[in-house]
C-alpha positions as CSV (number, residue, x, y, z in Angstrom):
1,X,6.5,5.0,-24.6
2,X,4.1,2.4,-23.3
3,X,0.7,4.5,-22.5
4,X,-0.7,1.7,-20.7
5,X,2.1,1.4,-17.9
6,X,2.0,5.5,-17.5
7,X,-1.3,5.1,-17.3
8,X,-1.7,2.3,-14.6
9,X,1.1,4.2,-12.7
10,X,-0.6,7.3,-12.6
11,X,-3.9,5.6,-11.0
12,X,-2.3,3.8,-8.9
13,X,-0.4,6.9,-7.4
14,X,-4.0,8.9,-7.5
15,X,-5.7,5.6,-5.6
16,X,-2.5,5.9,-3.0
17,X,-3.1,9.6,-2.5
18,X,-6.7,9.1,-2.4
19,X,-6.1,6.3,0.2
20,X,-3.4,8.4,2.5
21,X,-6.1,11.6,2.7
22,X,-8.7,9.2,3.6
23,X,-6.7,7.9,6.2
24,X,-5.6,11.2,7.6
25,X,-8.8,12.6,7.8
26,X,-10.1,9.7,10.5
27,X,-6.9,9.7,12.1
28,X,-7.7,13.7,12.8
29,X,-11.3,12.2,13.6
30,X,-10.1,9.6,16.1
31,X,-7.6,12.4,17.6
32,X,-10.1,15.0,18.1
33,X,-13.0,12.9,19.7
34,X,-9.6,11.4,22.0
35,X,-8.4,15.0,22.7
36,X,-12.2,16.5,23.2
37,X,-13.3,12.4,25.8
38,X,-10.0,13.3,27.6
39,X,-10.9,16.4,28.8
40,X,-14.3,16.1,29.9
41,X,-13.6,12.8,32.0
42,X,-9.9,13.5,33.0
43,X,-8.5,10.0,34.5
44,X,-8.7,10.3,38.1
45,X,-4.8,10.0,40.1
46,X,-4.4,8.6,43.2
47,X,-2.9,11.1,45.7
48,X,0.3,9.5,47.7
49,X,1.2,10.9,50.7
50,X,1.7,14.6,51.1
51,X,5.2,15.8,52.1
């Protein structure tokens, strides 16, 4: 077996990992601070006529 090619895969699938939890964490970020704007300033709907 080649030790450098198992080895260069196995980084490379640590960086990926690495990378993806990165990623997920400020997607959760971005979602919460979305979630948490949208309820204190909740858009404002214009009423139509009242049947």
């Amino acid at each position: 077996m080649n030790y450098t090619i198992i080895g260069l895969v196995l980084a490379a699938i640590i960086v990926l990992i690495a990378f993806l939890i990165r990623r997920n964490k400020k997607d959760e970020k971005e979602f919460t601070t979305g979630l948490t704007r949208s309820e204190l300033k909740p858009e404002k709907h214009e009423d139509g006529p009242n049947l």
